[in-house]
C-alpha positions as CSV (number, residue, x, y, z in Angstrom):
1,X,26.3,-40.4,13.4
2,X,25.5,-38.4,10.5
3,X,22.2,-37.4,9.2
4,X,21.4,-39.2,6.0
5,X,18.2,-38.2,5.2
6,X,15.7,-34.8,5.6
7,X,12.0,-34.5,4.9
8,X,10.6,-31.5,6.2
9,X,6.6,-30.2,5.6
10,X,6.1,-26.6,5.4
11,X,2.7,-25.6,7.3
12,X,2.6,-21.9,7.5
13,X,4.8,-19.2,5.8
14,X,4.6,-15.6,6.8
15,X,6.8,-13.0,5.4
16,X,7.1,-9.1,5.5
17,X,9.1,-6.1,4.9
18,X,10.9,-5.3,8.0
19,X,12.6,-1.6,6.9
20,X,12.0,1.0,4.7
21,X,15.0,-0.5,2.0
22,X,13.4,-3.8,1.2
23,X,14.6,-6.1,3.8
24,X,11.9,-8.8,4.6
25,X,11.6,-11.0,7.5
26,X,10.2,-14.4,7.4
27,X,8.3,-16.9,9.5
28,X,7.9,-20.7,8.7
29,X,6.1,-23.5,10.6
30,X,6.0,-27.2,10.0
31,X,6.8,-30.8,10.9
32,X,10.6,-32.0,10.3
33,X,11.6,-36.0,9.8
34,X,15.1,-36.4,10.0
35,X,16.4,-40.3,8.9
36,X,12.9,-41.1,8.8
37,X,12.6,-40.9,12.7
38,X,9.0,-39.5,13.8
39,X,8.1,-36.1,13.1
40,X,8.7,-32.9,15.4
41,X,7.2,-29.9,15.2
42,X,9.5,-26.9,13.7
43,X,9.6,-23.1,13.7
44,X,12.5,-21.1,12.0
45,X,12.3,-17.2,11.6
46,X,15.2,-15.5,9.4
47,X,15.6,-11.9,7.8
48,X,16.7,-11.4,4.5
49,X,18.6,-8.1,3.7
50,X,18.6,-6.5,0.4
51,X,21.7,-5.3,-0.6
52,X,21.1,-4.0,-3.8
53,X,18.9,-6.4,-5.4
54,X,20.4,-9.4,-4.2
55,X,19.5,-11.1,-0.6
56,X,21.7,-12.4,1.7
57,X,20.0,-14.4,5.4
58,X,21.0,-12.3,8.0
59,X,19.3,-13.7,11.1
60,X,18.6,-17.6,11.5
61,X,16.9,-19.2,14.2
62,X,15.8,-22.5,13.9
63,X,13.7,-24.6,17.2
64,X,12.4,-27.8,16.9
65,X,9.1,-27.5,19.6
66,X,9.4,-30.7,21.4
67,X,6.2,-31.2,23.8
């Protein structure tokens, strides 16, 4: 069955730089409805690297929090 429609709701957003050269690490919270079922609760952390001005993800981890 494939997934049709997405509506997520950021809540927080944290970010920082995680080394010395620019990289930055980021933290975001929120609710996620996917095909208009109920919403669950989300958390996804990823790290962008900075390779000489440009940014590529270089860690992605996504949970949805059920509970």
């Amino acid at each position: 069955m494939p997934i049709t429609n997405i509506q997520p709701e950021i809540l927080t957003f944290d970010a920082q730089f995680s080394s010395p050269n620019g990289n930055i690490i980021i933290m975001v919270t929120g609710n996620i409805a996917i095909d208009n079922e109920n919403k669950q609760r989300f958390s996804q952390a990823f790290q962008l690297l900075n390779l000489n001005g440009n940014y590529a993800i270089f860690n992605d981890i996504f949970r949805l929090n059920y509970g």
